[in-house]
N, C-alpha and C positions, 0 to 999 in steps of 0.2 A: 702281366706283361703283354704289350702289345706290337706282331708283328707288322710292321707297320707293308706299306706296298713296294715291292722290286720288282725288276722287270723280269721276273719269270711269272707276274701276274700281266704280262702281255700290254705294258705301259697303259692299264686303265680301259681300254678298250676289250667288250667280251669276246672270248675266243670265236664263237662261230662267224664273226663278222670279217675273220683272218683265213676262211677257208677258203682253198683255192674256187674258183668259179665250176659250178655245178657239180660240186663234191657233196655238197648237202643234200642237192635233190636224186644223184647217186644214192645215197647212204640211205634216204626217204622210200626209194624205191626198194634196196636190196631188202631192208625189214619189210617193210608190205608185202614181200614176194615169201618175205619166209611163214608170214601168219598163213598160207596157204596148208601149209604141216607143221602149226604153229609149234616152235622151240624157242619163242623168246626168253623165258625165263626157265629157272631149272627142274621145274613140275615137266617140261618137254612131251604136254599130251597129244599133242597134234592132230590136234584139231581145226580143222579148217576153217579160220576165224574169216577170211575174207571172203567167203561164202559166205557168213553168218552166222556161222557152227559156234557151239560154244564152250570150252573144258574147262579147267580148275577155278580160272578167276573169272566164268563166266558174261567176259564183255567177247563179241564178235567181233567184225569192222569197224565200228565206231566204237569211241573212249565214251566213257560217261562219266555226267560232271556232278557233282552233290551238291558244291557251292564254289563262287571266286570273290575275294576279295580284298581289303590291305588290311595284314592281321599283325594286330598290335602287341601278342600273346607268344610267338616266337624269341628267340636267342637274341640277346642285345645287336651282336653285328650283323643280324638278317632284318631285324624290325626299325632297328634307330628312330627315329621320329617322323618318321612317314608310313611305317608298316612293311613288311613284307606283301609282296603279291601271289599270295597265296593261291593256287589253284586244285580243290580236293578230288582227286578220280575218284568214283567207285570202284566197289567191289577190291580185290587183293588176290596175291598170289600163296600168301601166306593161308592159316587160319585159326593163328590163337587163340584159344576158349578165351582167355580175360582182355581180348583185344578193347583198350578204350576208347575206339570210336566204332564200335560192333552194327550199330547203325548203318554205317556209310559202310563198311567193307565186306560184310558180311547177308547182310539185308535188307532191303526195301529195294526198289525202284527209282533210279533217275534218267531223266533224259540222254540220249543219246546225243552227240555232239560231233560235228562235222568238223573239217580239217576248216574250213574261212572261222565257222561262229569261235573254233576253240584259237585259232590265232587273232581273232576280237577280242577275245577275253582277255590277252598278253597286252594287246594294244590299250585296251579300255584299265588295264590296273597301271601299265605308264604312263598314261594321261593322269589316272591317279594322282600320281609321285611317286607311287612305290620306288623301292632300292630297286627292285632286282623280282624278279618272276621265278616264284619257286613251285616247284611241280612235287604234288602230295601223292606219296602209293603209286608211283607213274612204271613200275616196272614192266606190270603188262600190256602199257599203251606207248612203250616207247616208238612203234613205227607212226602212229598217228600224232605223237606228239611232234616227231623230226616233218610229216607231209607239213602239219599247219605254221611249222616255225618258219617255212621258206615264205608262206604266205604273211606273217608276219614283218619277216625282216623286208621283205617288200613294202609294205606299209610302215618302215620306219623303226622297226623295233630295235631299242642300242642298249637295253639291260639284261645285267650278268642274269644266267641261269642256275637257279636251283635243284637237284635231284636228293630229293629228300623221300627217303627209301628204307625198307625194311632191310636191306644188305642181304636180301635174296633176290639174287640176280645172276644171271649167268655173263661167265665172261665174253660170248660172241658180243651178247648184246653191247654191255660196256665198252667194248671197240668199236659199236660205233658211234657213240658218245664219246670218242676221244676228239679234242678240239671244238666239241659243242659245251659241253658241262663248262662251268664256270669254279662252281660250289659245289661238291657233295655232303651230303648228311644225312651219314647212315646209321641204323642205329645197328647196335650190336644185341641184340638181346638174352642169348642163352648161350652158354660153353659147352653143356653136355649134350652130346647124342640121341644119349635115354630121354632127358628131360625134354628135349627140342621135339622129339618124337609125339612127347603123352601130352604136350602145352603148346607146341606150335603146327602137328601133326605135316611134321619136319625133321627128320632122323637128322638129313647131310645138313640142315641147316648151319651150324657151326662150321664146317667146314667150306661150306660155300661163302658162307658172310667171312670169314679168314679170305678168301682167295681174292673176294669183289674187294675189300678192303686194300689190300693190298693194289689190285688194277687200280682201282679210286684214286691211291697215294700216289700210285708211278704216273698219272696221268696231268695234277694237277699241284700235288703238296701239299706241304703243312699249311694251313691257313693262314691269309694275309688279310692283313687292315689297309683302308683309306689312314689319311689325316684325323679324320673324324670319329672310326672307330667301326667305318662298316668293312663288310667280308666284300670280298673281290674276285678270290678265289682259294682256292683248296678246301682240306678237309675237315667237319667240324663232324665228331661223334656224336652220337647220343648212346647212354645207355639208363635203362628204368631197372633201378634196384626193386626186386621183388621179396616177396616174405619167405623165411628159410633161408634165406640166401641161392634161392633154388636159379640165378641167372648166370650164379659164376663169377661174381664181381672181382677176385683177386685174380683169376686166370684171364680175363679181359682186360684188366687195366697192364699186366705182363705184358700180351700181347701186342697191345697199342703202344705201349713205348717201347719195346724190342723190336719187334718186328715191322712196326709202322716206321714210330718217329719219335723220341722224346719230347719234342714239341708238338705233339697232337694238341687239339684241344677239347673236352671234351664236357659233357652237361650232361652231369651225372641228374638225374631224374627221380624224385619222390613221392609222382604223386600216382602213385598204382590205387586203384581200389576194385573192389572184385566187380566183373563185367563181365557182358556177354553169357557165357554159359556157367560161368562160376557162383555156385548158390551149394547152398546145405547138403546136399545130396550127392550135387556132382564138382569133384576139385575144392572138395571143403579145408584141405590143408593152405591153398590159399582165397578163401573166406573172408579174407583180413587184411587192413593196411599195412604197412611198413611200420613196425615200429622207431620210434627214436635211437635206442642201439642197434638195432639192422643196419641203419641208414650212416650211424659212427663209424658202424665196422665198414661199411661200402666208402664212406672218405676217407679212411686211414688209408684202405688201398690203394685209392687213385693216388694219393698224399706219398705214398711209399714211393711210388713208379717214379715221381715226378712232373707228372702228366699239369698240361694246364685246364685248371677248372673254370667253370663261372656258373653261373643258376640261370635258370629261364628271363 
């Protein structure tokens, strides 16, 4: 079923293009001012990113980009037939041993990226065609993503926003994304404490992604469709069924229709395979793909809730 578009999706038009005059480069500012005792996200090292200083998710003052493009590989209503406008940060606030892009979040080196070239980047994927401009792992660049978007919308920029995030994020930040975000998609990854702890070396993780989930919902709702079948705005989940069951899949899919929405919708995810730190030695309990009844028992649950599903 397809929520098709109402006008609590802001008749079509992206929300930040509805803020009042110089609310955005407020809101630009107040983050910038806080990487000074950096508390963007809820690691809260404070470190003094705009010096250059640099704590958990090791970017400073400037964002850094791995790659931008229109990715064809995304959710039906984010990609449609023109791609999504993918833009990947480095590095992460997280640090999953089987994170499957360990590359980009974890290590190597990419360029640093200023507020004009990274709101070029927004411009150059809408010349594209892209839908819609979705921002990958952005939770600890969200002040430099709000500086370049002003520069941006200066130059014309009129597509919705995507924050596509690990749902570790703290709520200051998320307020001030309210009336910028367009789309969230977060993923929910793990229920347990203990497991968030040994797997995403993230005890509050669950509890924090419960709370963003929730601001996410109150800011924007269930997810709406165009005519056509693309997103506009609200909330699309992801969760990646893992081996054991060790993510929590029947207390997450609970979650998401009680406490979120019954019409969440959500992309339940199969394609885990061992990454990053995960080999023989170390985390060899998951070693291994997902198998075929894992992945039954992770639909029956969503299946139970009610929840709306669809595949990549």
């Amino acid at each position: 079923m397809n929520r098709l578009l109402s006008t609590s999706c802001r008749d079509f038009h992206p929300s930040y293009l509805r803020l009042e005059p110089g609310e955005l480069k407020r809101r630009a500012e107040e983050a910038l001012g806080n990487l000074t005792d950096c508390r963007m996200c809820p690691r809260a090292c404070g470190a003094d990113r705009l010096a250059g200083k640099t704590g958990t998710c090791k970017i400073g003052r400037y964002a850094r980009v791995s790659s931008f493009f229109p990715h064809h590989g995304e959710e039906d209503p984010l990609r449609g037939w023109r791609g999504s406008g993918t833009i990947f940060f480095a590095q992460c606030n997280l640090r999953c041993v089987f994170c499957q892009n360990y590359d980009i979040s974890q290590s190597g080196e990419f360029p640093e990226v200023g507020p004009a070239a990274l709101a070029g980047m927004m411009l150059e994927l809408q010349a594209m065609g892209c839908h819609n401009i979705n921002f990958v792992t952005p939770s600890h660049v969200v002040p430099q993503i709000l500086e370049a978007l002003g520069i941006a919308i200066e130059g014309g920029l009129h597509l919705p926003l995507v924050y596509n995030t690990s749902a570790y994020d703290s709520l200051e930040t998320l307020h001030l994304l309210e009336g910028v975000i367009d789309i969230y998609m977060p993923d929910f990854k793990m229920w347990d404490e203990e497991l968030a702890a040994k797997y995403l070396l993230a005890r509050d993780y669950p509890e924090t992604a419960r709370a963003a989930l929730r601001e996410m919902h109150r800011q924007v709702g269930d997810l709406e469709l165009d005519e056509d079948g693309i997103a506009m705005c609200g909330v699309l989940v992801r969760h990646l069924v893992m081996p054991g069951g060790i993510a929590g899949t029947p207390s997450v899919a609970a979650f998401l229709a009680h406490d979120l929405s019954s019409e969440t919708y959500v992309n339940l995810m199969r394609q885990y395979h061992p990454q990053g730190r995960v080999n023989r030695e170390r985390f060899c309990e998951i070693n291994r793909r997902v198998t075929q009844p894992e992945f039954e028992e992770a639909e029956k649950a969503m299946t139970a809730e009610g929840l709306h599903r669809f595949d990549r």
